[in-house]
C-alpha positions as CSV (number, residue, x, y, z in Angstrom):
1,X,59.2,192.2,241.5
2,X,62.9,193.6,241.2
3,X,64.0,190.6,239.4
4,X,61.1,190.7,236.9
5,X,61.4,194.5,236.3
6,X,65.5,194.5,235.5
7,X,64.7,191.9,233.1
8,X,62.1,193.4,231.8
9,X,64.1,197.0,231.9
10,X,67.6,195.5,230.1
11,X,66.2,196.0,226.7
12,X,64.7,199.8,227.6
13,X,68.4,200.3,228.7
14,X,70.0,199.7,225.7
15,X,67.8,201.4,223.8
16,X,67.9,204.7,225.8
17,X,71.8,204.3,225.3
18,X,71.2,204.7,221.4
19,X,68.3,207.3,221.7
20,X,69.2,209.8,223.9
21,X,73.4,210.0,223.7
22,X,73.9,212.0,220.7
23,X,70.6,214.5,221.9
24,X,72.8,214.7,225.6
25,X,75.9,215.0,224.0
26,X,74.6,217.8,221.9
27,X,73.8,219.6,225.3
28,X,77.0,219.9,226.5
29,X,76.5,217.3,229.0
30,X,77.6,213.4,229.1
31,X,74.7,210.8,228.0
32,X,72.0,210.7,230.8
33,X,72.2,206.7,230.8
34,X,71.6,203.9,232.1
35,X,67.7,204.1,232.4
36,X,66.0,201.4,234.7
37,X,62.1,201.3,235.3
38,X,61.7,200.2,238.9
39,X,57.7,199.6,240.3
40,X,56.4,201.1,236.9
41,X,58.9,204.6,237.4
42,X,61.6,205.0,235.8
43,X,64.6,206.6,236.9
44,X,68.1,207.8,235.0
45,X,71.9,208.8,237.0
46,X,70.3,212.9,236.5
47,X,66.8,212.1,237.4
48,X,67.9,210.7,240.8
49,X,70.6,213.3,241.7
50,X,67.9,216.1,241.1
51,X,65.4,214.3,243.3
52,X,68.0,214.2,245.9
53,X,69.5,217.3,245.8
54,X,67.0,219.6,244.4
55,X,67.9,223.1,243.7
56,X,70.4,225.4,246.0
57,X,67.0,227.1,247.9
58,X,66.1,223.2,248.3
59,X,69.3,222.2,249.9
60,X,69.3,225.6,252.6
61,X,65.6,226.5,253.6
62,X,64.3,224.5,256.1
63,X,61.2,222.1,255.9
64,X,58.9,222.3,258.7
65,X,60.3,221.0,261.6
66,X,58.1,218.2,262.8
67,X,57.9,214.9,264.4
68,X,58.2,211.7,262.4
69,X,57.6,209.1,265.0
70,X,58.1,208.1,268.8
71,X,61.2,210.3,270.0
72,X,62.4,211.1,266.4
73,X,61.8,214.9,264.9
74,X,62.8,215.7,261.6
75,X,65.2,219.1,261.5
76,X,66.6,219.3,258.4
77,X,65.8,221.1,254.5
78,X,63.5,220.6,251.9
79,X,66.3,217.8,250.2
80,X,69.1,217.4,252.9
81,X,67.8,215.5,255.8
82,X,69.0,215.7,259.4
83,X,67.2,214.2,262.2
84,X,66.8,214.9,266.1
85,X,66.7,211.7,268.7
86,X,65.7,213.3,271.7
87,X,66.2,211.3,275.2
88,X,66.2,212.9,278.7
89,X,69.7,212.6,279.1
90,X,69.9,214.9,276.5
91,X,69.7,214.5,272.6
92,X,71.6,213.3,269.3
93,X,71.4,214.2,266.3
94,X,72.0,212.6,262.9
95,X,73.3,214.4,259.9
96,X,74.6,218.0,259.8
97,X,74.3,218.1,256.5
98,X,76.7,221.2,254.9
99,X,78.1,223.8,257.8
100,X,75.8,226.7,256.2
101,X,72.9,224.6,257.2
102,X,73.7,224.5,260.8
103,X,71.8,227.8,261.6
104,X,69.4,226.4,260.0
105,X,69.1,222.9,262.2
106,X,69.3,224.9,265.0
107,X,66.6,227.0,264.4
108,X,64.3,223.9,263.8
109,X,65.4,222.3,266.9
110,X,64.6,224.9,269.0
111,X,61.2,225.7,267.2
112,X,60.1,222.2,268.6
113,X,60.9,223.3,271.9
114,X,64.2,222.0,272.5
115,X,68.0,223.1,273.2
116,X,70.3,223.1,270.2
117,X,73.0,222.6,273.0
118,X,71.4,220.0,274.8
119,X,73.0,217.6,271.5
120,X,75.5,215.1,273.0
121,X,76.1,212.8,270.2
122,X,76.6,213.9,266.5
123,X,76.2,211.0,263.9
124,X,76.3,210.8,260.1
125,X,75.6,208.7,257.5
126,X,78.6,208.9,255.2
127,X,81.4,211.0,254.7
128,X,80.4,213.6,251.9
129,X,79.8,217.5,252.6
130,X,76.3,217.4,251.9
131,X,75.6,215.4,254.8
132,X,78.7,216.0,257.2
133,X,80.3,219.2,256.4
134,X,78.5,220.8,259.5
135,X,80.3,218.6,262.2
136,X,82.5,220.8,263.4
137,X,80.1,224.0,263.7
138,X,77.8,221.7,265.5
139,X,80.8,220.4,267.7
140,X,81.6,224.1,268.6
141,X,78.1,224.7,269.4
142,X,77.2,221.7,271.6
143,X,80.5,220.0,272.2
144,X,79.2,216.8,270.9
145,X,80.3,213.8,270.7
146,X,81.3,213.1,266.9
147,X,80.8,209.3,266.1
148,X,81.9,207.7,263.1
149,X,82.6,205.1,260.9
150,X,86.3,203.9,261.2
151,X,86.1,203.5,257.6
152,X,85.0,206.8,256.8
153,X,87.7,208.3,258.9
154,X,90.2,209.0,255.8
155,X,87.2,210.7,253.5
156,X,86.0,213.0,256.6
157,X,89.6,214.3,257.5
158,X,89.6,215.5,254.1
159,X,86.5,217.4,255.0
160,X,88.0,220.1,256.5
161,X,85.3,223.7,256.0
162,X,87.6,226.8,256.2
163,X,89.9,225.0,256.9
164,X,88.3,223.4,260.6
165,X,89.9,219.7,261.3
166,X,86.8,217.6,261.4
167,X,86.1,216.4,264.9
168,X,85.7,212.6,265.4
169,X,85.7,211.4,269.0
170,X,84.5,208.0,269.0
171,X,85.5,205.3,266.6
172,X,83.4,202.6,265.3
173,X,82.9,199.3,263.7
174,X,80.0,196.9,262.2
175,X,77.3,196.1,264.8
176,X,78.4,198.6,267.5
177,X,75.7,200.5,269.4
178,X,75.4,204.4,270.4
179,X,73.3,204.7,273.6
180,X,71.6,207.9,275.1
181,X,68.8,208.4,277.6
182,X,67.5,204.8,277.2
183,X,67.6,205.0,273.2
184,X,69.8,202.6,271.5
185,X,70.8,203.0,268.0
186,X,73.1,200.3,266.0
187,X,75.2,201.2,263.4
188,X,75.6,198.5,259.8
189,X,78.5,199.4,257.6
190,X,76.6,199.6,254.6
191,X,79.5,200.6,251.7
192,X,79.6,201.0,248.2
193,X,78.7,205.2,248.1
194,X,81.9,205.6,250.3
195,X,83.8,203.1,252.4
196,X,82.2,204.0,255.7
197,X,78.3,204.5,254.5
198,X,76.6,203.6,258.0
199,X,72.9,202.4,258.2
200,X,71.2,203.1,261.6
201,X,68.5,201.0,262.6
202,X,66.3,202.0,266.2
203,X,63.1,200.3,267.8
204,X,60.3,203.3,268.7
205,X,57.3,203.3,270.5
206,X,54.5,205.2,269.6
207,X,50.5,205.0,270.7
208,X,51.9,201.6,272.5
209,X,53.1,199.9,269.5
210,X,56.8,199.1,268.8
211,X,58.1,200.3,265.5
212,X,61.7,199.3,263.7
213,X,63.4,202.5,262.4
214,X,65.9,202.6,259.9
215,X,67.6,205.9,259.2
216,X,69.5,205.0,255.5
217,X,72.7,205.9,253.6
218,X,73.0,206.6,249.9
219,X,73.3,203.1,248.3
220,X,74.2,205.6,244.6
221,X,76.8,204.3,242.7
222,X,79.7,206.0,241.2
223,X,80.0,206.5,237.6
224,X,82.4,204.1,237.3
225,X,82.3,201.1,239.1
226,X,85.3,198.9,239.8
227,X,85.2,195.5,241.3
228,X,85.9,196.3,244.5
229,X,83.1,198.9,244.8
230,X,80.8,196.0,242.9
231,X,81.9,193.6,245.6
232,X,80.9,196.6,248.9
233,X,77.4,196.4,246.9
234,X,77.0,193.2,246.6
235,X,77.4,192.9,249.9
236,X,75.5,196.0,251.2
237,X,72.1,195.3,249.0
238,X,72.1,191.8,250.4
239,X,72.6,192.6,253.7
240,X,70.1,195.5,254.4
241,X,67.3,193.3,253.2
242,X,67.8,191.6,256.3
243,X,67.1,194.5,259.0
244,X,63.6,195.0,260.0
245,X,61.7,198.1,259.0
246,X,58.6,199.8,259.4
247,X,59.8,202.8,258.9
248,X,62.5,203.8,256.4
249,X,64.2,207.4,256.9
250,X,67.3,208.9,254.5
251,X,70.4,211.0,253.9
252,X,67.8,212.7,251.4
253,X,64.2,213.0,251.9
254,X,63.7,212.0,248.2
255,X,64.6,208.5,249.2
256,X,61.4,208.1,251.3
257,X,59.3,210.3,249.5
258,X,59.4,212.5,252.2
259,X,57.6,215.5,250.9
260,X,54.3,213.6,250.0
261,X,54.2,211.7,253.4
262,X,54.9,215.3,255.1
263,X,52.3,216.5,253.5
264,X,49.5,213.9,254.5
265,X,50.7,214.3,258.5
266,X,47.1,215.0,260.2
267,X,46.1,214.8,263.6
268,X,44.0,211.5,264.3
269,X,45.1,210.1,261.1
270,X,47.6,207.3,260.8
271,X,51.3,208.3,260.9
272,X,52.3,208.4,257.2
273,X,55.9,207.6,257.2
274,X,55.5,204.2,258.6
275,X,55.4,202.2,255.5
276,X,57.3,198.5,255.6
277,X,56.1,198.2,251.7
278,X,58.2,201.1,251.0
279,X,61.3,200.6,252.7
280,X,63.5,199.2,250.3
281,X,62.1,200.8,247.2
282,X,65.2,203.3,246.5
283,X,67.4,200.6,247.8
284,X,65.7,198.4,244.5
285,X,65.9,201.7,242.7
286,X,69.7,201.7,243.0
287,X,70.3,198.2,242.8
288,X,68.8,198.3,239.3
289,X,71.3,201.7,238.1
290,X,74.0,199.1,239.4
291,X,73.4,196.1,237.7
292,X,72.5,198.3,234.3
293,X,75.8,200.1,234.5
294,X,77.8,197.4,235.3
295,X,76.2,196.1,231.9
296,X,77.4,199.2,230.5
297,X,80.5,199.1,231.0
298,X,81.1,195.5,230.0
């Protein structure tokens, strides 16, 4: 389906390229291209961001804290995700999205009847401030462990809110496992948005059944991409078809179409976010802006 809808999309590139630049350009901003059309939508490099990001009141009020499956609760805002692993050797959570949030998580942890300060891990998903400013307020507040990406280490040192050091207490690689309570949750270097972008994938159980979790990084591109980022890419789209999923989770809840799937949560009906058809759709989504930029740019 990808293959046959970047073929199919090529042309449609091109032609937004002549269409819309000069109307852009004549609003201040740069041309709002490539355009790919992915599963009969089609997306552009603004189109995305906004879905992602949303507006300011998106990125600080709080969506209903709730559960999404098995031991995992969702605790973040209406666009920046951060999640909740709860284990009864105490919990971890994943993303702290930017430090003014933090009051924020907190309040929606302990809303679903749990202690912000029984957090002993702190993971992220990649070294930006939307998603790992917060570290060090939530560090001071539960005396986390901070686990990271050793390629991500030079990015997140530079993340540095009032002037706080960023915390990182535990180095990791490719492959290695964080384990708490009896939940196990393995870490894939999944670059290309920064060096150190980490996928984490976790099995669940809910209502008997076993379910493959996989809690994503941004697979965006930059503006300009140079070989070596093209290579990380390459790599990481080819790789993360290979991890089972059932259900996808993501840096932001656009990614997942978070809102709509929120909205259909109903007692006695089937849990909405496990969807193995969906899992890859944004990766194929940004795969797409890739390969059309690269175009670009040639």
């Amino acid at each position: 389906m990808y293959k046959k809808t970047l073929r199919a999309s090529s042309t449609a590139v091109l032609a937004t390229i002549l269409s819309s630049s000069g109307a852009l350009a004549q609003q201040g901003g740069p041309p709002d291209v490539p355009a790919v059309t992915v599963r009969g939508q089609t997306y552009t490099p603004r189109s995305i961001l906004a879905r992602n990001m949303g507006t300011e009141e998106d990125q600080t009020t709080a969506l209903a804290p709730h559960k999404v499956i098995g031991n995992i609760y969702y605790v973040g805002t209406r666009t920046l995700t951060s999640y909740l692993i709860t284990t009864p050797a105490g919990h971890i959570l994943v993303n702290s999205t930017y430090e003014r949030n933090v009051p924020v998580i907190k309040k929606s942890v302990e809303q679903l009847g749990f202690k912000f300060e029984d957090i002993r891990i702190l993971l992220g998903t990649h070294a930006h401030g939307d998603h790992q400013e917060g570290d060090a307020a939530v560090k001071a507040l539960t005396n986390a462990q901070v686990v990271v990406m050793a390629e991500d280490v030079p990015a997140l040192t530079n993340i540095k809110p009032g002037g706080k050091d960023h915390p990182i207490d535990r180095q990791i690689k490719h492959g290695d496992t964080v384990t708490l309570g009896g939940t196990t949750l393995t870490a894939h270097l999944t670059p290309g948005h920064t060096r150190g972008a980490t996928t984490w994938t976790l099995p669940v159980e809910e209502a008997g059944k076993k379910h493959n979790v996989v809690i994503t990084a941004s697979y965006r591109a930059p503006g300009n991409v140079t070989p070596a980022i093209q290579a990380e890419f390459d790599r990481t789209f080819k790789y993360i078809r290979t991890l089972p999923c059932d259900v996808q989770l993501g840096d932001h809840g656009g990614q997942y179409n978070m809102l709509a799937k929120h909205a259909r949560i109903k007692a006695g009906a089937p849990n909405p976010f496990i969807d193995p058809a969906g899992c890859w759709i944004d990766a194929e989504v940004q795969e797409a802006m890739l390969r059309a930029q690269l175009a670009m740019q040639k």
